[in-house]
N, C-alpha and C positions, 0 to 999 in steps of 0.2 A: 504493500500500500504506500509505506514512504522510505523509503531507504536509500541512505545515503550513496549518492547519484555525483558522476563526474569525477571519482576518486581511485575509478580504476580495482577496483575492488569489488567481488559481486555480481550484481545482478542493481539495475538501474529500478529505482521507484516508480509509482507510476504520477505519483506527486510529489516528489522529495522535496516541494517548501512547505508542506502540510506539518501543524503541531499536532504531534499524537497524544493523545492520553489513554494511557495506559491501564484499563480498570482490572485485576485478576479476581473473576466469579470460580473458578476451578482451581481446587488446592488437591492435596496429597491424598485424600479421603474422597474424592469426588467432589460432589456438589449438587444441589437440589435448586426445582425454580426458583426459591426464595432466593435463592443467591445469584441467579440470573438477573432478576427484577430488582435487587437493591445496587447490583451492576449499574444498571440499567438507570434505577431513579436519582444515580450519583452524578453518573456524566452528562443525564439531563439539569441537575442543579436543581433537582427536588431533593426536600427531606427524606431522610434514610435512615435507620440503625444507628450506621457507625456515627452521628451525631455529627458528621463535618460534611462541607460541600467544597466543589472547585473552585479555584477563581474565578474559573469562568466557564460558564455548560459547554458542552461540547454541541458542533450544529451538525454532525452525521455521526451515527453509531453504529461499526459494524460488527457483526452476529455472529461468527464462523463457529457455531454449537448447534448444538439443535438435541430434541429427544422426547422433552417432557410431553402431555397429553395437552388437549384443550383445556384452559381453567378461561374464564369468564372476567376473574381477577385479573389475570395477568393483561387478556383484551382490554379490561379499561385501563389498566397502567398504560401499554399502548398508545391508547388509543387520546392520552392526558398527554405522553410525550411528541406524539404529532402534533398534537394540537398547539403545543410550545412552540413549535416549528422545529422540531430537530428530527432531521430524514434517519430513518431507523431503516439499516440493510441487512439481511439475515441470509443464509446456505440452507440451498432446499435441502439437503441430504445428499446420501452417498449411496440410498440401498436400492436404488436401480425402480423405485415402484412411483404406483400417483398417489397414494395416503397421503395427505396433508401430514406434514411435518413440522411444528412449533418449533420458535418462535416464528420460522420464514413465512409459515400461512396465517398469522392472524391477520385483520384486518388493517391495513395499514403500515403493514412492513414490504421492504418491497423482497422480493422471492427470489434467488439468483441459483439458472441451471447452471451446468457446466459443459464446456466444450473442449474437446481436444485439439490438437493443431492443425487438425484437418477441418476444423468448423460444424463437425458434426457433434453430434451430442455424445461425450464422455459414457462408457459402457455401465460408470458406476452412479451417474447423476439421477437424480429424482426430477420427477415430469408432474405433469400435469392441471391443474384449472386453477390450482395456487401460484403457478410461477411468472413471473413479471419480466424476466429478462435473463438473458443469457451471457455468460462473459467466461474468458479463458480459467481453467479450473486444470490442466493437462491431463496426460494420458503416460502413463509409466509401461505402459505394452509397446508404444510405440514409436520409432526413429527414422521417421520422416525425413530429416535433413541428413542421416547418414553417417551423423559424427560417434556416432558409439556411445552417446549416451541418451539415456530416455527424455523422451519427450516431457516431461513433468512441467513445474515450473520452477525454477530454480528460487528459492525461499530464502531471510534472513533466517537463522536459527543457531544453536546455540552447540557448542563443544567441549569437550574436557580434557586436560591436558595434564595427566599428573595430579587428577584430582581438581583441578581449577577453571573453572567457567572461562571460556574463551567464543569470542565471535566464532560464528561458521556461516556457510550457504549448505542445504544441498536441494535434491528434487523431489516435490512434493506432488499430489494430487488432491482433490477434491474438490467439493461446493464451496469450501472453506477456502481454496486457494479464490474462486469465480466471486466470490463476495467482497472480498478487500480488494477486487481489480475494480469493480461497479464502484464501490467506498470511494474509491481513487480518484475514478472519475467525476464522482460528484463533488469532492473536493477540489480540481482542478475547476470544474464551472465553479464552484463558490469563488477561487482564487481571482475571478473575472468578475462572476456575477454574485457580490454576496448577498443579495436579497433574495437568493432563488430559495422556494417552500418548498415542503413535502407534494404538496397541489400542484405546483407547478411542474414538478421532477414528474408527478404523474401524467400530468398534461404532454410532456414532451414526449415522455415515453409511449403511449397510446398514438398520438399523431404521427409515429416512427421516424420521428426529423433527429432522435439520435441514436439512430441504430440501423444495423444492417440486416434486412427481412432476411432470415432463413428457412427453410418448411417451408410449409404453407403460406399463400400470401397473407399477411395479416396477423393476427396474435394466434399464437398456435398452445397447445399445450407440451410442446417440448422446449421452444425458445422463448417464448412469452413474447414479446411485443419486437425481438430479435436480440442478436448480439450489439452488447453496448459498442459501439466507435467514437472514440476519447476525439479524433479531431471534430467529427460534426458536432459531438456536445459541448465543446470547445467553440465551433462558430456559432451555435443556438445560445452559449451566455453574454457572446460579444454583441449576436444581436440586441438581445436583449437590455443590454446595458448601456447601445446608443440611442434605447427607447422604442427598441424593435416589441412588436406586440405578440403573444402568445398563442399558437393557432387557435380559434376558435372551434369549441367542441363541448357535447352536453359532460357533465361527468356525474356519476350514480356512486354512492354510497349506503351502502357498502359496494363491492363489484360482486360480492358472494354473500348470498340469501341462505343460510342453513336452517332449515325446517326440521328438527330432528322430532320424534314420532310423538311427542307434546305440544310441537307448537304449527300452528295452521296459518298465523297470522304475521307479518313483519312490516316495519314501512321503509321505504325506499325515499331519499333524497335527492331529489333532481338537481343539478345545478348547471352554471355556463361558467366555461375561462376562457377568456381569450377577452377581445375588448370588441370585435363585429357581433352585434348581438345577436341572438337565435332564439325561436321558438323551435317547442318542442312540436313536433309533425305526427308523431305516431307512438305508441310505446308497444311493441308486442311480442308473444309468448308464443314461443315454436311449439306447447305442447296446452292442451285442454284440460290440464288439472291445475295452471295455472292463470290465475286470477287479478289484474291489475287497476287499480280504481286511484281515483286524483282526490285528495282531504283535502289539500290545501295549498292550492296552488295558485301563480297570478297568471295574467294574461296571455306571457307566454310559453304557457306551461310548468314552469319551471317551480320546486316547491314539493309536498309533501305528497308520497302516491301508499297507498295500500295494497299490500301484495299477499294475497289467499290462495292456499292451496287446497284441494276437494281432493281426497285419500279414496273417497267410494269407489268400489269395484274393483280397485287395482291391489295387485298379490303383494304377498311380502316382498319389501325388495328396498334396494334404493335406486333414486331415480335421477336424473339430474335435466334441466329446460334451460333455454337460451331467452332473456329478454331482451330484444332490439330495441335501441332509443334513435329514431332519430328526428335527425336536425333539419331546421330550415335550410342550409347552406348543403344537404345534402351526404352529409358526416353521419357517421352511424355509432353508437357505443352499444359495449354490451353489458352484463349484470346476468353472471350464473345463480341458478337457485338451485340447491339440492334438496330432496325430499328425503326422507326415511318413511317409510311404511313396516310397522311392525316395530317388535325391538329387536336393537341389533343382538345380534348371535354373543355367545361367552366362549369363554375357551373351546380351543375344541381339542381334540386327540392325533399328534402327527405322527402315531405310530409307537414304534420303540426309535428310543432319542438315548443317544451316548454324549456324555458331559467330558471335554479336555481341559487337562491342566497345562500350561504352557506357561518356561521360564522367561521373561522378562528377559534375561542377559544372553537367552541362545531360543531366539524365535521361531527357530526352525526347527527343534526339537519338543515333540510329546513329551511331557514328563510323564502324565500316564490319564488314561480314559476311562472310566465305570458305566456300567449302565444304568440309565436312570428309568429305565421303565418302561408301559405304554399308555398311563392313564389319566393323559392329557396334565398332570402334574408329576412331574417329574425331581421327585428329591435326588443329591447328589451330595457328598460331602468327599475331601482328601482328609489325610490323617498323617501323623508321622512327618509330615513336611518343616523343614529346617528355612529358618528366618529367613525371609527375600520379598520378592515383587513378582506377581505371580499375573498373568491373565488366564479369565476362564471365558470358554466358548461352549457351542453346545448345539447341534445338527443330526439328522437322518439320515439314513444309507440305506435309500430303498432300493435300488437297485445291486446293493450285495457288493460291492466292487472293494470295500477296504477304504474307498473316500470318504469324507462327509462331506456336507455342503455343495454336493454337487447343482446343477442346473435342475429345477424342479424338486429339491429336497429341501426338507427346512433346516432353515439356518439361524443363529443367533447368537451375542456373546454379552457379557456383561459391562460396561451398563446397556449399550445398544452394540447394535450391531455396526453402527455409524460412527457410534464415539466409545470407542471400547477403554476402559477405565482399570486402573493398573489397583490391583489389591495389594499391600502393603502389607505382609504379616510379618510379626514382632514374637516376642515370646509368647501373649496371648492367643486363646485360638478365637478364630471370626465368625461369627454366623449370619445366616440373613443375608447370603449375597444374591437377591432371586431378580431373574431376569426374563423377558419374552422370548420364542422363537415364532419364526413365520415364516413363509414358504416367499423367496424372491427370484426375479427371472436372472438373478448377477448377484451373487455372494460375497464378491472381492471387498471388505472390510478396509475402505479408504480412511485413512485416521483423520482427525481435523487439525487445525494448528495448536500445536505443545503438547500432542501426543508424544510420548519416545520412539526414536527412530529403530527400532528395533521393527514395531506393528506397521511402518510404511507400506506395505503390501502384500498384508498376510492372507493366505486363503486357507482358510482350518479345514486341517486333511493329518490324517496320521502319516 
């Protein structure tokens, strides 16, 4: 994101005049939302726990974590630091699926896939109707230009020399690399344009005036609105800043309606940016169980709509509709609505599921495997094991072969499968380490930043 540029050293920032501040949510034991979100309310310059604030709030925050579940709480934390004006950028994930993954899918973060250096979508990146944009995340499979080393992205990070923390670079991957290149960029427009809002970053990005369409034409669920390019978002803050005006376009609030199987009702926010005015023209629902009516709106539509969904008839399932907005000027936006019909499913049973232990300091060796079972909870415990830093994984072998985690097997490791989380054990023993598995189309366990480089690209297999 910013690292020292011009010095012949490394790897060039992508804003090296940018001030960082440095917030650490993740320590030695892990870490829980709450320590995400006090992260979070420190560098926005709300009050917090630790009873101190910055000198001065930070005006983009970026996310390279992810894991927790939806909480509501954390949305309105959110959804208080947008409102501040401080653009909050988050890493879809690494586990290859479309699940919404926190913090990158709540409302008002913006989403970042990744891509490898061929501009295709990274093998381990997360997709789907949460993602807002796409930027360089690499590819460690792949060597492109020929030089014998992989395609990653070459990272600041950290070394030991004798025991002693020392500067390093090496090659990383993930969503976690694609977030702080977005971060980057939006620092470089502040460094031009520093009135630019969370609204506005969305405005630009939806009108695709900074970014390069890839897929499908238009916002796609793999690149979102496409890959960020730093020079066009670079001429979009100059224009702006000689009093260039913002393209004109409705924008809907939330952009995702989730109906989950209690609620039937939501309202939607209409509004305009740009400075050409516009009426609203049409508002409509690609599908008949969706519902859209105007509360409170003025002349040109713009203003409060009510959005109902009618469950009658239709199976268990979840569903998902498209609403169209469009514009006078002939611009169109969109607003996904999800439905749930029924409730959703609980655990379920991936069979018989074997649990690894795996040293920290030789990542390529099992220390050893047990069975955990086949009934859909799976206890596991080691014994006997001598002081270290241990990761625990934990995968199917349906097909018999001696692997786990193959392609169509489930897979998982502790804390996620995305952010795998090094256990510490001392002379105490530990318990309580429980973790999900689920079935992914790509298992390769991308670490995020300040993983140890040990799990850089571990695929759990005996």
């Amino acid at each position: 994101m910013g690292a020292e540029t011009n010095n012949q050293l490394g790897v060039a920032g992508v804003s090296w005049g940018a001030q960082i501040m440095p917030v650490r949510v993740i320590g030695q034991g892990g870490a829980t939302s709450f320590d995400g979100l006090e992260g979070v309310r420190y560098a926005a310059g709300f009050e917090n726990t630790s009873g101190t604030l910055p000198p001065r709030r930070a005006d983009i925050i970026n996310l390279s974590l992810g894991g927790s579940p939806f909480s509501q709480f954390e949305q309105d934390v959110y959804t208080q630091v947008r409102d501040a004006g401080v653009i909050v950028i988050s890493a879809a994930g690494n586990d290859a699926v479309s699940e919404p993954v926190y913090p990158a899918s709540y409302e008002g973060v913006v989403s970042v896939s990744a891509v490898g250096p061929d501009k295709q979508r990274a093998p381990y990146s997360n997709f789907g109707m949460f993602v807002d944009v796409a930027a360089p995340g690499g590819n460690l499979e792949l060597d492109l230009n020929g030089d014998g080393l992989p395609d990653g992205v070459l990272s600041t990070s950290v070394g030991f020399d004798a025991g002693e923390r020392k500067s390093a670079v090496r090659f990383m991957e993930g969503t976690s690399m694609a977030s702080p290149h977005m971060a980057g960029v939006v620092a470089l427009m502040k460094s031009v344009y520093a009135d630019l809002t969370p609204s506005e970053l969305d405005a630009l990005l939806q009108s695709g005036s900074i970014t390069e369409d890839l897929g499908e034409e238009g916002r796609d669920d793999v690149y979102g609105y496409g890959l960020i390019d730093a020079i066009r978002a670079l001429q979009e803050a100059v224009r702006l800043t000689e009093g260039g005006d913002l393209p004109s376009l409705l924008s809907a609030s939330p952009s995702l309606l989730v109906f989950e199987s209690a609620i039937s009702v939501l309202t939607l926010e209409v509004a305009q940016v740009g400075a050409d005015p516009l009426t609203v023209q049409d508002i409509s629902a690609s599908d008949e169980w969706v519902d859209v009516t105007p509360i409170d709106v003025d002349e040109a539509g713009l203003g409060t709509y009510e959005v109902a969904v009618n469950r009658t008839g239709l199976a268990d399932a979840a569903y998902l509709s498209t609403l169209t907005l469009l514009a006078s000027n002939g611009e169109s936006s969109a607003v996904t609505a999800f439905m749930r019909v029924g409730d959703p499913s609980g655990p379920g049973d991936a069979g018989l599921v074997y649990v690894e232990l795996l040293d920290a300091s030789r990542p390529g060796e099992i220390l050893e495997i047990v069975n955990a079972g086949t009934d859909g909870l799976h206890p596991y415990s080691f014994t006997g094991l001598p002081a270290g830093i241990y990761y625990v994984a934990a995968g199917t072998d349906n097909d018999n072969d001696g692997d786990l985690c193959d392609e169509g097997e489930a897979c998982g490791a502790y804390a996620t499968l995305s952010l795998p989380d090094a256990i510490r054990l001392g002379t105490d023993d530990i318990t309580d380490r429980d973790f999900l598995i689920g079935y992914r189309p790509d298992i390769l366990a991308a670490q995020a930043v300040g993983a140890p480089p040990p799990l850089e690209r571990i695929r759990v297999r005996p």
